[in-house]
N, C-alpha and C positions, 0 to 999 in steps of 0.2 A: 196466657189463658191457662186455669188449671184444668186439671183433666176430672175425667169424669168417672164418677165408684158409684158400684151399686151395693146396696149391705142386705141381704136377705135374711134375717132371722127364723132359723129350723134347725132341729134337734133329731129328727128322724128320716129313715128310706121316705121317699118320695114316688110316686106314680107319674109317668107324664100323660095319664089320659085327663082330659078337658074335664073343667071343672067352673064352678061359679067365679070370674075375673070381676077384681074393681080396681080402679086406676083414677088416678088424678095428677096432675100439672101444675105445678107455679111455674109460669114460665118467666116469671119475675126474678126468683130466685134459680132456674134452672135446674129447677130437680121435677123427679115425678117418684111415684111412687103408689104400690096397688099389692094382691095379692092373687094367688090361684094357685090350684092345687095343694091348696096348704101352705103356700110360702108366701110370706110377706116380706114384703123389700121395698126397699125405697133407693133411689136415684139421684147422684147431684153433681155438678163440676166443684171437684176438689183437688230421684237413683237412690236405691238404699239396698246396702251390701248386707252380706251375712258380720261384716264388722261395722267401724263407723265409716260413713261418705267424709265428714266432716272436714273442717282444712285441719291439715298435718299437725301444727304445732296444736291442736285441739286435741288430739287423740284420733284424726282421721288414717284410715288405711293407704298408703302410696298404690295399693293395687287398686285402685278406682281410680287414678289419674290419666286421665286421656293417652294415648300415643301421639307422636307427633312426627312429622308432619300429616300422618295417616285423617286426624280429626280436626285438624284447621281448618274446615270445610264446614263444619257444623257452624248454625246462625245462631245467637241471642235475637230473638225476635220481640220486639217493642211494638205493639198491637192497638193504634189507637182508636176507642174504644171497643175495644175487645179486652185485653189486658198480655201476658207473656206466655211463649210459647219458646219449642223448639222447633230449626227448621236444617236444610241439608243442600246444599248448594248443585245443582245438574251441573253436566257437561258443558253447557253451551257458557257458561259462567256469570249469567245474570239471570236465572229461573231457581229459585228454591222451591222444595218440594216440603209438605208440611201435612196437617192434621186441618178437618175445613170447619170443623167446629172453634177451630183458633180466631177466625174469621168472621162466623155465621150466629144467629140467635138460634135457639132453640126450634125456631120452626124453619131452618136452614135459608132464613135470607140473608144477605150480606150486612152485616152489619161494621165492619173496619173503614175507617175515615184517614189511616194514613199510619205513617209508623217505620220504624226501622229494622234492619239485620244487620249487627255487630260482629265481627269476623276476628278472632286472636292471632297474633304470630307467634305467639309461644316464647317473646321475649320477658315475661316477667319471670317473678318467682316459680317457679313450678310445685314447690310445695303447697303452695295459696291457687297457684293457676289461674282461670279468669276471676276478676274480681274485678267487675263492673264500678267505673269513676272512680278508680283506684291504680289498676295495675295499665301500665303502660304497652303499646304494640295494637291497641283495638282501633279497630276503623271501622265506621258506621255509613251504610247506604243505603238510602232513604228507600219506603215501597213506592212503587209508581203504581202496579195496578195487580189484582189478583183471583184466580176462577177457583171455584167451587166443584166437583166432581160432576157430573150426571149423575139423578138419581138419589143426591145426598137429602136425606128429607129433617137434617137436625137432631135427630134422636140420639139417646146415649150411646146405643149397639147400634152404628149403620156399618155396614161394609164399605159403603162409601163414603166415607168421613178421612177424604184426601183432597188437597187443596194445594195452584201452584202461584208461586207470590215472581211477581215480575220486579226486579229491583231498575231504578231512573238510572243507571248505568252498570256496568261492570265491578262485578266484586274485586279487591284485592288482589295480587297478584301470588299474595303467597295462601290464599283461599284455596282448599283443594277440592277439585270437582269429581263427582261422582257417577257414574253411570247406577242405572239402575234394573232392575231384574225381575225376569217373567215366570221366576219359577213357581208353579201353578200346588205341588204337592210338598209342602212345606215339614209333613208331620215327622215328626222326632228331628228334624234337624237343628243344629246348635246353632244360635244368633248371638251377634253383639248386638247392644243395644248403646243407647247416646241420649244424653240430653243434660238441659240447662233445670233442670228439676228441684225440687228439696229436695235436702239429703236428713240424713239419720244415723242417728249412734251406731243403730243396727239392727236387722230385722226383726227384734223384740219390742224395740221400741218405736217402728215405723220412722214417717217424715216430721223434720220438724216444719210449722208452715213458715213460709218466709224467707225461708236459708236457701232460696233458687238463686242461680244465676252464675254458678262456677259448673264449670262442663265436667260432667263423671260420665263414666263406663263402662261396662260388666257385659256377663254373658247370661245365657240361659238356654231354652230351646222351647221350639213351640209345640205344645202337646196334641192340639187339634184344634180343628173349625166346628162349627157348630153344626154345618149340613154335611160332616163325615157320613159316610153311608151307613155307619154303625149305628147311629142315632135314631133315622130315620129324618120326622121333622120335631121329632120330642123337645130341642131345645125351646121350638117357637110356643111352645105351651107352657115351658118353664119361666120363660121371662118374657111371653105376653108380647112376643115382639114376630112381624110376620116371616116367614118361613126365607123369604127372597130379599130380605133387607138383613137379615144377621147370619146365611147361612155361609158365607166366606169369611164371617169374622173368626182371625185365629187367636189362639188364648199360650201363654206360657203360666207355671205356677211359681210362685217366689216359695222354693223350699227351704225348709229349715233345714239344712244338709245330714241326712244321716239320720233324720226323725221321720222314722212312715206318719205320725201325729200329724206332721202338715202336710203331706202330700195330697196338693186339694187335688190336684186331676183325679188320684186315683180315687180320693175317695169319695167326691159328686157323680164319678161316672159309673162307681158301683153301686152307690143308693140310687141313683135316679134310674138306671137299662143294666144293672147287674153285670156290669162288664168290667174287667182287671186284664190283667198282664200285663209286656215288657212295655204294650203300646202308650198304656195311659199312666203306668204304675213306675216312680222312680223318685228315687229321694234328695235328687241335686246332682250338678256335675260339675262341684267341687267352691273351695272360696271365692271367686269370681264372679258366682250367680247373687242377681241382682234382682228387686224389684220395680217399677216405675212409679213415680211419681208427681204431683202437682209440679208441673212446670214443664215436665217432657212431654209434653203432649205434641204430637205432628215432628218428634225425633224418629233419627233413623233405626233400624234395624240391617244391620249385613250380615249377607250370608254369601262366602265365596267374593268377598269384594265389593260384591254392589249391593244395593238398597231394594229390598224387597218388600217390604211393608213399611209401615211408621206407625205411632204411640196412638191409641183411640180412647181406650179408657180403662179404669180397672174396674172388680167384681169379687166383691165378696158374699161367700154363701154364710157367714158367723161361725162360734167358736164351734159349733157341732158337727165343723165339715172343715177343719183344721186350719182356723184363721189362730193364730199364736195370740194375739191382742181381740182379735172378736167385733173389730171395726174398722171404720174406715179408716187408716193410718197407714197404708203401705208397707204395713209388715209383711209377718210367714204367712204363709195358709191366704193369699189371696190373688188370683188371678190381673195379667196384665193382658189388656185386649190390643189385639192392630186391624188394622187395616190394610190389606194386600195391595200391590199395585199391580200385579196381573189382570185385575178385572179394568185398569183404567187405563189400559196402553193405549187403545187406540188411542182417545181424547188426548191422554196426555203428549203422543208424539204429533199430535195437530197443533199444539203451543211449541212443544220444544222439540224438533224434530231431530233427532240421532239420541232421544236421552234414554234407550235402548240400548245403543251404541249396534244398531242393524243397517249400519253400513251408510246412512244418509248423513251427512255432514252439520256440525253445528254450526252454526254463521259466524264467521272474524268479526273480528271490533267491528271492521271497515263498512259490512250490512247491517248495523243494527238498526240507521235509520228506516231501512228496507222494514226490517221485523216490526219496526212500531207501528209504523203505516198500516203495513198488513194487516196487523191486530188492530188497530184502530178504524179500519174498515166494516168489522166486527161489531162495531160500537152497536151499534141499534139490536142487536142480539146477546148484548151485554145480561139483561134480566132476563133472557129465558135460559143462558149459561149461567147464569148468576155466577156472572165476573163483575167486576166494578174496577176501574179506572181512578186513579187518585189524584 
């Protein structure tokens, strides 16, 4: 599944007081697109370094190459019909945690009929790395069944745009499992980020489409959420979306390192509430920051070890708010969105209990029949969880 940009075209400081909104939907094509406040923008599902992702003997940079055994945990997800994603293996070792729009239609129902998560050993090349029906060491394990967050309503900006995919048995052995993280105040801290994405030359020239399916990884840091107290609820006037559906979404900027030109945080949060400093205002933290891309959608984010968010969508304001390219390509100057998992603990430790690691134990091989059962008790509650069984 590719992920989801939105391109706003504006050239000037912006107001966030309310104004005349018009919006419209293809949900055929999965875009929307409207205006307010003077900004027009539109909406659609569509790793790239400050050099190139690309594979090595291409001209690609070795510093985007996974660590290993650290990212053997990460899935190639095979979504069928839905299309590819990225996905992050929990503790318990058959619960991958993901993005739910990887999953869902636009009006967040389920729409996945079946599909895979492909898992590396890190035994081929590594200057090439994954390279799907090519390189040797992948093992593929079918989806069995997978739920949809609370509250997820489809949209491009939801906060709840978190989803956990149950695999028909046990991952790999050499698959590393992750615990995940409730830290609630994310702002200015530094993130790795992961995924099966296109990649690109380099953030001049955005992603190329197509080139997903070899695992990269870079850093960044997330600049803020949208219901920061500084805000107010001005974002939900900016992008027409309600106050309580995008006010947890966090944002990182893909900067041009060392050009204030792109630093889109600082410079939307000082046209839109007049506000700067060390909070919002910073030009990269060095060759390693990365943007997201079509393909990472529902990858992880670590901070401290565990998985605190995953990939939601990207966001661009155009070239007048420091996008280097001025569109949707995944270059500088354009914001990458997540989705927190703080807001989804309970639910989520109701399917996979210890993937907190708060002291409740993950179930051995030897209960898994237990856990299906149990979940399959579930069944008649499947649509109003909009989970689905495969």
């Amino acid at each position: 599944m590719l992920r989801h940009l939105i391109s706003a075209a504006v050239a000037c400081a912006l107001s966030t007081t309310a104004s005349a909104a018009v919006m419209s939907v293809d949900s055929m094509n999965r875009s929307v697109s409207g205006s307010a406040n003077g900004v027009a923008w539109q909406a659609r599902s569509l790793m790239v370094g400050q050099t190139s992702t690309l594979t090595i003997p291409s001209g690609g940079d070795p510093i985007y190459l996974p660590t290993r055994p650290q990212k053997d945990g990460l899935g190639f997800l095979e979504i069928t019909g839905a299309g590819y994603c990225s996905g992050s293996l929990m503790a318990d070792g058959r619960h991958i945690v993901t993005a739910a729009h990887c999953l869902a239609d636009p009006s967040g129902n389920p729409v996945a009929t079946g599909g895979f998560a492909s898992f590396y050993d890190g035994s081929g090349d590594p200057l090439y790395d994954l390279d799907f029906g090519v390189t040797p060491g992948i093992e593929r394990v079918a989806i069995e069944a997978y739920f949809l967050a609370p509250g997820y309503t489809g949209d491009v900006i939801d906060h709840n745009d978190v989803a956990i995919i149950r695999l028909s048995g046990p991952a790999p052995d050499f698959a590393t499992r992750y615990l995940l993280g409730d830290t609630s105040d994310l702002t200015g801290e530094e993130l790795n980020v992961a995924g099966f994405g296109n990649r690109g030359t380099s953030g001049s020239t955005g992603a190329n489409p197509g080139s997903f399916g070899r695992l990269r990884e870079g850093d960044n840091r997330f600049e803020f959420r949208f219901g920061d107290a500084d805000f107010g609820t001005g974002w939900s006037s900016i992008l027409l979306r309600p106050f309580d559906q995008i006010s947890h979404s966090w944002v990182s900027d893909f900067d041009r390192v060392g050009f204030a030109a792109n630093d889109t945080s600082c410079i939307t949060v000082g046209a839109f509430f007049g506000l700067g400093g060390p909070k919002f205002c910073d030009t990269g933290i060095g060759p390693r920051e990365v943007g997201v891309a079509g393909g990472d959608s529902g990858g992880p984010q670590f901070l401290n070890g565990r998985i605190v968010s995953v990939t939601s969508y990207g966001l661009t304001f155009g070239a007048g708010f420091g996008d280097f390219g001025g569109g949707l390509n995944s270059g500088w100057g354009e914001f990458s969105g997540y989705a927190p998992l703080y807001l989804q603990r309970g639910w989520i430790e109701s399917l996979v209990p210890g993937a907190f690691g708060n002291g409740t134990p993950v179930p051995e091989p030897s209960t898994w029949a237990l856990t299906v059962i149990g979940l399959g008790l579930a069944g008649a509650a499947a649509r109003r969880r909009k989970g689905l069984s495969l």
